[in-house]
Every structure is written in structure tokens, then in C-alpha cells.
N, C-alpha and C positions, 0 to 999 in steps of 0.2 A: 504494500500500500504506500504509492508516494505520501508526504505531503506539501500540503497547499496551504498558501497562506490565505486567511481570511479577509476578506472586503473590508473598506471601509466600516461601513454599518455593520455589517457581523460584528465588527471590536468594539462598537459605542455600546451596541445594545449588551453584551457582554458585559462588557465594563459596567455598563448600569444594573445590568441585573447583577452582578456579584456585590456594588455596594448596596443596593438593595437587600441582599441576603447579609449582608455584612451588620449593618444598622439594627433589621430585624432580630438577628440573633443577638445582639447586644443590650437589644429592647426586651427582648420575653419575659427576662425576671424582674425588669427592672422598669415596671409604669413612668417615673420618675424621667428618665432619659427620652421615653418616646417622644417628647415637644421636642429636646433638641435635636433625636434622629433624624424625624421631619424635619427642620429646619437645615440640618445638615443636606439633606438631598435634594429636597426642594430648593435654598437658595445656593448652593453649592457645585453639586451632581449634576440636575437638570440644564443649568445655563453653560456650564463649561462642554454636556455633549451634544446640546443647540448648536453653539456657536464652532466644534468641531463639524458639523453635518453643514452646518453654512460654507465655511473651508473649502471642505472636501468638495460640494457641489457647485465651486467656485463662484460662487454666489458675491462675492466682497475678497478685496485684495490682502495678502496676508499680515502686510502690515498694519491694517486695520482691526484684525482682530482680535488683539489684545483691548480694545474699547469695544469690541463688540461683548465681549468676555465681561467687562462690568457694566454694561449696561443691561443685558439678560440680568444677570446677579442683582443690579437696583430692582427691576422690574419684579423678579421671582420674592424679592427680601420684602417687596411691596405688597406681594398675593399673599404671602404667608402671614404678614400683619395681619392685614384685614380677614385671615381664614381664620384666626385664632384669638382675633381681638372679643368676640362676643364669648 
């Protein structure tokens, strides 16, 4: 069996899914962390493999995405306020 390297998205979604499991497991026994888990991937995880899928779909130039990178991050740090303020 050769292998092959994996796509683009195969590694985002990868990578998302293992801190997804990474967070979870860290959460189970411990209610207490689960607001920061969230927040850890919500304003953290989610923008930085946005703004990798932007990149990669040459969507914006690579020097710009280092401010693409905190602006997802303001935006996602914005949804998580308002999802947890009530």
C-alpha cells in the first residue's frame, strides 16, 4: 500500500476534529472547563482553519492572512460573547 499525502481539507478537518476530541476529553470530568473548551475552539480552532481554507482556495494573498487570522478571531471572540452572555 503506497502512501499519499492528504489534501488540503482532509488536514483542516482532521486537525479540527482531533482538537475537538482533545477539548472534549479534557471536559468530561470537569463541567468547570467546558466554557473555556468552547471558547478555546470557537474563538481559537474555528478562525485559524477558516482562514487556512481561505489560503489554500487562494481566495486572498498570503500576506494578508495573518489579519485575516485576527479578524475571524475578533468576529468568532464576538459570537461566543453574545452565545454565553444570557
Amino acid at each position: 500500500m503506497t502512501r499519499r499525502k492528504l489534501q488540503g481539507p482532509s488536514l483542516i478537518a482532521a486537525a479540527i476534529l482531533i482538537w475537538a476530541l482533545l477539548l472534549w476529553f479534557l471536559s468530561v470530568n470537569n463541567p468547570g472547563f467546558l466554557p473555556i473548551a468552547r471558547a478555546f475552539f470557537i474563538v481559537l480552532i474555528l478562525p485559524v482553519a477558516v482562514a487556512e481554507w481561505i489560503k489554500m482556495k487562494g481566495l486572498v494573498s498570503p500576506d494578508k492572512i495573518f489579519a485575516i487570522r485576527w479578524g475571524l478571531s475578533a468576529v468568532a471572540l464576538a459570537v461566543w460573547f453574545f452565545m454565553n452572555r444570557g
